[in-house]
N, C-alpha and C positions, 0 to 999 in steps of 0.2 A: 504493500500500500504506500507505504514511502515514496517507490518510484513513481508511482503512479500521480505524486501530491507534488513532484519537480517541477511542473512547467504552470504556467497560467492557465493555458487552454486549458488542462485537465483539470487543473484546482476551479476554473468557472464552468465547466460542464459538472463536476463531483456537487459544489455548489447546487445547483439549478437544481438536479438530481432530489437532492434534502428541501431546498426551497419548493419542489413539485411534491415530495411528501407530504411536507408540511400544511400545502395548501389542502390536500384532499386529507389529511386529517380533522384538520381545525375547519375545515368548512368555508376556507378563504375564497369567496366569489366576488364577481361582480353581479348586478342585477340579473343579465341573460343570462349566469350560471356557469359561466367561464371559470377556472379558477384563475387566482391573481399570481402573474409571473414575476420576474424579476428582469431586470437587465442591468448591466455594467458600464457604468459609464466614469471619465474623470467629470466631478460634480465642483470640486476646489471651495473656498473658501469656509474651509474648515467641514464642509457638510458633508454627513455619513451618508444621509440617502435622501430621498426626496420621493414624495409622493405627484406625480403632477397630473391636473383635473385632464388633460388635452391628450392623452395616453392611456392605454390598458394597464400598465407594467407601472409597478414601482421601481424603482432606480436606485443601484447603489453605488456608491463610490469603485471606482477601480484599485485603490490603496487594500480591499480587501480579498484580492487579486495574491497579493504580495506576499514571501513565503513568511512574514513577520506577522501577520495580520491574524489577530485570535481570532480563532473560527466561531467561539458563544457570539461573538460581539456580531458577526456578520449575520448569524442567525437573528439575533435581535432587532438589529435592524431594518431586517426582513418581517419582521414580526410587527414592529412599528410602523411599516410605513403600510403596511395590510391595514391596521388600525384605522391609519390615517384613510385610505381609501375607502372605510365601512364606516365612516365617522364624515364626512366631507362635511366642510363647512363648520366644525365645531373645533378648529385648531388646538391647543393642547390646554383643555377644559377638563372640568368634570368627567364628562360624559368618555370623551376620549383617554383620558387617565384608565378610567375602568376598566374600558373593554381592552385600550395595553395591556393592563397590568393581569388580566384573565386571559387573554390569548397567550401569554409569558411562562402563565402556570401549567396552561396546557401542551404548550411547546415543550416544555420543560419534561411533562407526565411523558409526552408520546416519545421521546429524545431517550428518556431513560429506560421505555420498556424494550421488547423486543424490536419492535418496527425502526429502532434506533441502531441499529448496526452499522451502517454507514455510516451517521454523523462520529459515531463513538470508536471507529476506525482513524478516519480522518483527524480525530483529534489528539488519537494517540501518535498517528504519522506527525503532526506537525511539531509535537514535543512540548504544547502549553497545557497547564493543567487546569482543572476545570470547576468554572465556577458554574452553578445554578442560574438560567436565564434570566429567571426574574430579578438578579442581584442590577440586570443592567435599566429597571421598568425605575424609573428614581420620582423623587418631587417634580424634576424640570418638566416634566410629562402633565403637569396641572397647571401649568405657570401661567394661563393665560388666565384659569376663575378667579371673577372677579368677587372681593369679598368687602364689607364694614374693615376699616382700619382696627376697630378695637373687636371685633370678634376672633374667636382663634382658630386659625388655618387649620391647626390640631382636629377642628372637628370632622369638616369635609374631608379633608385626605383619611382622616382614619373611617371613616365611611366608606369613602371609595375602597379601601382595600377590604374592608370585610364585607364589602357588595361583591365585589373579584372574587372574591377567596367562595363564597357561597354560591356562584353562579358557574363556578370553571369548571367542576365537575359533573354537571347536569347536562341533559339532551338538549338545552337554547342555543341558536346561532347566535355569530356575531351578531344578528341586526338587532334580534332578539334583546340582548344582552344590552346594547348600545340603547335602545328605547326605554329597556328597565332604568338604567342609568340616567337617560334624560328625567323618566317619570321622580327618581328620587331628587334629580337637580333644583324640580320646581318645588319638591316639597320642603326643599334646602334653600330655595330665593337665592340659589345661585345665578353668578349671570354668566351664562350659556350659547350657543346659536352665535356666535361673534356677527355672522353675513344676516340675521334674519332681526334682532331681539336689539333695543337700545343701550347703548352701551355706556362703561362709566359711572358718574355720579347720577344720570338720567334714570339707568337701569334702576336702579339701590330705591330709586323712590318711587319709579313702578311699582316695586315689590314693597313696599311699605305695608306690614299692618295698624290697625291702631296703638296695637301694645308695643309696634317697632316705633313708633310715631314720640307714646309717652316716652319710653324708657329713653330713644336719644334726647328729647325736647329735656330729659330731665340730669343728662349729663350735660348736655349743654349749662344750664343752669348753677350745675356746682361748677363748671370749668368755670363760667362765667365770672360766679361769686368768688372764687378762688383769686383770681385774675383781678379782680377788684379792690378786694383784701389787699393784695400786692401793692398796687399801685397807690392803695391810700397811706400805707403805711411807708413804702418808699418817696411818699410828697411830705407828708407829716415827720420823718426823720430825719 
């Protein structure tokens, strides 16, 4: 297997090979039922892959081509930017954090059972050793939900992983999964949909309830009072 992990050509056909398993394991399609391919491309400015709306195929950097290039990472990326394609339009949100971070787990499942003999060839031919796919699914992957400054990020992210963790092992497709996802977004007044939904401070007061209404009118209040305090007592001294 080593020889065979020499050249490019063979290391991106060996590739394609897992990235075609991959697909028809996890259920990776498009709408007409295609699964989602890959191709190789130099992408540069830092970028590992790219999902792009005008194309079938997600896109990976050619750097992972290279006989340096850890093969979990190249699988993850492949994994991500599947995300990206079953996620369109929700950039690295909520919604899209999830169905990553559950397509990771299951990559991860199918990678380690039987059906995994290839990748786990391969990775012993290139001589790096191995970390669990999902170690690569991180925060950046949420970076785009929009939240209150004084609420705790703590809460959504740790939702999102235990919506992941409790959905990766069930018969839902990705769309499936990515819907569930949106449906807890709105019960969470995340802000979501980046191309469809108001963005920003706009968003935050769409979603206002009354009791989201008191509770800031009423820090506002002590900031205020606080703020006041200050200034009387730094005039007066």
């Amino acid at each position: 297997m080593a020889t065979l992990y020499d050249t490019a050509e063979t290391r991106e056909a060996l590739l394609k090979e897992i990235f075609g398993e991959l697909a028809k394991a996890l259920d990776l399609r498009h709408d007409n039922g295609q699964s989602i391919e890959a191709a190789f491309e130099p992408l540069g400015g830092g970028a590992a892959g790219f999902a792009p709306r005008d194309r079938p195929e997600v896109l990976i950097d050619t750097y992972y081509l290279s006989p340096g290039a850890y093969l979990p990472r190249a699988i993850s990326v492949y994994t991500h930017e599947c995300a990206h394609k079953l996620t369109d339009g929700h950039a690295h949100d909520f919604v899209f954090f999830t169905l990553n971070l559950a397509l990771h787990f299951r990559a991860e499942d199918f990678l380690s059972g039987r059906d995994g003999e290839l990748y786990r060839q391969l990775l012993s031919a290139s001589g790096h050793p191995r970390l669990p796919l999902w170690h690569f699914a991180k925060f950046y992957d949420g970076q785009d939900t929009t939240i209150w400054p004084w609420d705790t990020v703590g809460d959504w992210l740790a939702e999102g992983v235990r919506l992941a963790r409790r959905v990766y092992q069930t018969d839902l497709t990705p769309q499936e999964i990515a819907e569930l996802a949106r449906e807890t977004a709105r019960n969470l007044r995340l802000d979501i949909v980046k191309s469809q939904a108001p963005r920003g401070w706009r968003a935050q007061l769409w979603r206002l309830t009354p009791e989201d209404w008191l509770r800031r009118c009423a820090c506002a209040a002590i900031w205020g009072a606080v703020a006041g305090a200050g200034i009387i007592v730094s005039t007066t001294g």
